[in-house]
C-alpha positions as CSV (number, residue, x, y, z in Angstrom):
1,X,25.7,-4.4,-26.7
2,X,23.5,-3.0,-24.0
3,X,22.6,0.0,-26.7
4,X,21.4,-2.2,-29.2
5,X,19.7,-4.8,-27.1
6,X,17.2,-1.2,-26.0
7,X,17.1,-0.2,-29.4
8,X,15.7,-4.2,-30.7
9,X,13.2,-4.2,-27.4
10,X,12.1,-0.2,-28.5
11,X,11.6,-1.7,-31.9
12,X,9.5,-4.3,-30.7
13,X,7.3,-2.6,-28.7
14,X,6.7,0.0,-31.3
15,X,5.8,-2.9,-33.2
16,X,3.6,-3.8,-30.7
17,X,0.9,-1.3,-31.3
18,X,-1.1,0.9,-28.8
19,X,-2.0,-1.5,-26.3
20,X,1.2,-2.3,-25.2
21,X,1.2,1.4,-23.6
22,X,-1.5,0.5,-20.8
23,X,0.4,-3.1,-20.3
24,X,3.6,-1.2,-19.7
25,X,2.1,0.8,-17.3
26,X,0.8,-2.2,-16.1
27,X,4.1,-3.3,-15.0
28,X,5.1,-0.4,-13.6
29,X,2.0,-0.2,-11.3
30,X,2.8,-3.6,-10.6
31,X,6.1,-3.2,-9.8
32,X,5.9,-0.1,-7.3
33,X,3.7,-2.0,-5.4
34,X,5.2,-5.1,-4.8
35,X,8.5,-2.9,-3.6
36,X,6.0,-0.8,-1.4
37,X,4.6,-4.0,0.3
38,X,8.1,-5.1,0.7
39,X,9.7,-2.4,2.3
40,X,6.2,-2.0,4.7
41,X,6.8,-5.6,6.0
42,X,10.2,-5.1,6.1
43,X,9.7,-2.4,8.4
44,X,7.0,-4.7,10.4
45,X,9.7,-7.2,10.8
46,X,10.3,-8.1,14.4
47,X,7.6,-5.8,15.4
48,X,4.9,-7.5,17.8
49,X,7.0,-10.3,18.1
50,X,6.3,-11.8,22.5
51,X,4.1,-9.1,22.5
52,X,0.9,-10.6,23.9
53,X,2.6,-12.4,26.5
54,X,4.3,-9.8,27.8
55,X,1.0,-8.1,27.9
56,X,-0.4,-11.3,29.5
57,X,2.2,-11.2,31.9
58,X,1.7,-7.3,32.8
59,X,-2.0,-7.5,33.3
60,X,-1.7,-10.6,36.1
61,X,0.4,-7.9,37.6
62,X,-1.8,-5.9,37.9
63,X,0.4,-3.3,36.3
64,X,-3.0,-2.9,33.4
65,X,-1.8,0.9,32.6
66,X,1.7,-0.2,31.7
67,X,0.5,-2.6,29.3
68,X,-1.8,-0.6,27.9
69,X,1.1,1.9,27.2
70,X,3.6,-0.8,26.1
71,X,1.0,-2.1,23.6
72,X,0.4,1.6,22.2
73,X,4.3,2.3,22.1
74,X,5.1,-1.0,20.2
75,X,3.3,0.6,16.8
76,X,2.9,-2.9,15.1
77,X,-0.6,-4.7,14.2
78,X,-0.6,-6.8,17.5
79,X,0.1,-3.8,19.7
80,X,-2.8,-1.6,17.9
81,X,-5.4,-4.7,18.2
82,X,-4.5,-5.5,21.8
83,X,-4.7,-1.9,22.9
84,X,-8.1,-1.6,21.5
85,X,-8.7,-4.8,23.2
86,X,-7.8,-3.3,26.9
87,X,-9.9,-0.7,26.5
88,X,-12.6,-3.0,26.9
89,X,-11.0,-6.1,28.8
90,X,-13.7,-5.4,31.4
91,X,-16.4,-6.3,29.3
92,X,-18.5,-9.1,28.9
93,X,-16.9,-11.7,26.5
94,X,-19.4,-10.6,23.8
95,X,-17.6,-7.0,23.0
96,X,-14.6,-8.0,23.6
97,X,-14.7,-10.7,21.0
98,X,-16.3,-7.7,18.8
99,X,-13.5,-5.4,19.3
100,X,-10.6,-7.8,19.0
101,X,-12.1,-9.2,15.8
102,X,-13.1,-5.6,14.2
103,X,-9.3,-4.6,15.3
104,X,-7.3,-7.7,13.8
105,X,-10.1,-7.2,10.4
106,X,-9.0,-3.5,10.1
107,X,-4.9,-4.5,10.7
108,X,-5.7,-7.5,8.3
109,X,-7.3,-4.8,5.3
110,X,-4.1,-2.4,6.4
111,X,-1.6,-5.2,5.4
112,X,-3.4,-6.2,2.4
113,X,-3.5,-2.9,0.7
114,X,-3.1,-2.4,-2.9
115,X,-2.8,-6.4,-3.3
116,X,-6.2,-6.9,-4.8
117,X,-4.1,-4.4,-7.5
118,X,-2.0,-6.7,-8.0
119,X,-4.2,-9.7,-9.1
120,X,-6.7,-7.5,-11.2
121,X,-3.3,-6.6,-13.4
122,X,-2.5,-10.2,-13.6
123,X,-5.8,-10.6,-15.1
124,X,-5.9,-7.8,-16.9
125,X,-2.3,-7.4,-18.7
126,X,-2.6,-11.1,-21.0
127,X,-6.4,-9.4,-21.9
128,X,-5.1,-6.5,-23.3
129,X,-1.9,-8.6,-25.0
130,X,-4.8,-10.8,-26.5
131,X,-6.8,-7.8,-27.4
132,X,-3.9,-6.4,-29.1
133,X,-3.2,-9.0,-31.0
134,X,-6.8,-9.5,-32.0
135,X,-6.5,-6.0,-33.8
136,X,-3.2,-6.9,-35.2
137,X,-4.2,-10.0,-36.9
138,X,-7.5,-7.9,-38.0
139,X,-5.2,-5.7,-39.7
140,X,-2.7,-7.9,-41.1
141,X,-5.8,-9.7,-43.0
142,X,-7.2,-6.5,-44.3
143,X,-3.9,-5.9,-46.0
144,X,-4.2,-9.5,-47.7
145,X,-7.2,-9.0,-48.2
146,X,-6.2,-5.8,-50.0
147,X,-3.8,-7.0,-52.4
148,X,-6.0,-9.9,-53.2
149,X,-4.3,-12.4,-51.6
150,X,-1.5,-11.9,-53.6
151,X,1.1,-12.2,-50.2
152,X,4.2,-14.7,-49.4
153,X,4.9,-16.4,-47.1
154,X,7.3,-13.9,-45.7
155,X,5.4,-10.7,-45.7
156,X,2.1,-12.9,-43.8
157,X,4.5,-14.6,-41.1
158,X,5.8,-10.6,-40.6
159,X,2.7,-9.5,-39.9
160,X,1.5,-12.5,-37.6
161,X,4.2,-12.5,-35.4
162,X,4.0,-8.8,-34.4
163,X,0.4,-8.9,-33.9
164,X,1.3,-11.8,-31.3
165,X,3.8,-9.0,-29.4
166,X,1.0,-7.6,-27.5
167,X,0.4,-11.0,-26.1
168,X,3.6,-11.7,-25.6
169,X,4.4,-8.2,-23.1
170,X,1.0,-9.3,-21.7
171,X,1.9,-13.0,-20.7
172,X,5.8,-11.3,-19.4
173,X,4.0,-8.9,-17.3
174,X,1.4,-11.0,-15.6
175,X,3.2,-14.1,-15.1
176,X,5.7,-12.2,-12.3
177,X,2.7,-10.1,-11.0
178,X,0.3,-12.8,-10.0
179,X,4.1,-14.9,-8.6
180,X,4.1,-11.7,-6.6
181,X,0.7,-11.4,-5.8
182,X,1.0,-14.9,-4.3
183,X,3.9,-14.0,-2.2
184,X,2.2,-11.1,-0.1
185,X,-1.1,-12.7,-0.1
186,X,1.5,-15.6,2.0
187,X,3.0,-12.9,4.0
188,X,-0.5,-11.6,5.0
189,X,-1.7,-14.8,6.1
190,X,1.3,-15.4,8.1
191,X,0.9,-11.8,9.6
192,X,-3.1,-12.8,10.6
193,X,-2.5,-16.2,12.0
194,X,-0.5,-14.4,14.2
195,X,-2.5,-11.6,15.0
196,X,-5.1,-14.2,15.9
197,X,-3.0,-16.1,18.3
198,X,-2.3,-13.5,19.9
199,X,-6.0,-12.6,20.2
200,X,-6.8,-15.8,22.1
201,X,-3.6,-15.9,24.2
202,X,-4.9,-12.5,25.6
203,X,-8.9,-13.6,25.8
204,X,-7.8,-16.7,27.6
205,X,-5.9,-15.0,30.0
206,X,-8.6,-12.5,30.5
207,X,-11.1,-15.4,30.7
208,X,-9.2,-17.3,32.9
209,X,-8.4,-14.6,35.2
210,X,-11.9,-13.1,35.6
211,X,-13.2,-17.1,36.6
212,X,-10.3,-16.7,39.0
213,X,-11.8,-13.9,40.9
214,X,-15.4,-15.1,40.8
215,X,-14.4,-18.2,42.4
């Protein structure tokens, strides 16, 4: 059963003409990086997680060099932006604001890597079905065009439908690309929002802190 189902879905893609090459390798693209993103986030899990208040806690102890080493050792977007941060926590607001936000931009780019990929194959993929089957109905009306429009029913149906394949592989392959282009674009914005709480849970401590002593 499982033999002849691959032999029907080799037959239809050989039916499919030329384009359905690129859209197959469409999918695969598509594919290898949706598991990449998966198993990178994955191994973020967890990571970061308390971080900037234990940080917080650290530096009103005065204990700035252990913080700066715990946020280096943690190796997770919130450690790398708030060690960039204490590098410059005795700054004026300004650069500090600059450097947190350049840091949680650059961790925010990291995350989102090859994504974009993603959604310019779910645009792509039902093109190139379409264009395919532009080509295949072009061809199927030379032929009746050909035999002077002597054709059934049968033999134009034939023709019709496996023109509309490349369609068909394009629509199956961008349909579960842009679902899972949707999915790590979530996971990214759930990644930031925390990165940026973490941002001002750290400048308001600093803030705070720095009034303190001035007072």
């Amino acid at each position: 059963m499982t033999e002849f189902i691959m032999v029907d879905m080799a037959g239809f893609i050989s039916k499919g003409g030329i384009l359905v090459i690129p859209i197959l390798l469409c999918s695969i693209v598509a594919l290898a990086i949706f598991v990449e993103r998966l198993i990178y986030f994955a191994k973020m899990r967890g990571r970061g997680q308390g971080l900037a208040q234990n940080i917080v806690n650290l530096l009103r102890q005065g204990q700035d060099i252990k913080a700066g080493k715990i946020a280096r050792q943690s190796n997770s977007p919130m450690g790398r932006v708030l060690s960039s941060a204490l590098e410059v926590k005795d700054q004026d607001r300004e650069i500090l604001e600059t450097v947190m936000l350049n840091a949680t931009e650059e961790e925010v780019r990291d995350l989102s890597s090859y994504i974009q990929t993603l959604a310019t194959i779910g645009t792509i993929a039902p093109l190139l079905g379409l264009f395919g089957t532009v080509i295949g109905m072009i061809k199927a009306f030379m032929v009746i065009q050909e035999m002077g429009g002597k054709v059934n029913a049968a033999v134009l149906a034939g023709g019709i439908w496996e023109a509309m394949l490349t369609t068909a592989f394009g629509l199956a392959v961008a349909l579960p690309t842009m679902i899972a282009h949707s999915y790590l674009i979530t996971r990214v914005d759930r990644y930031e929002a925390r990165l940026q709480g973490g941002t001002v849970e750290f400048m308001k401590s600093i803030f705070i802190s720095k009034n303190t002593l001035n007072n």
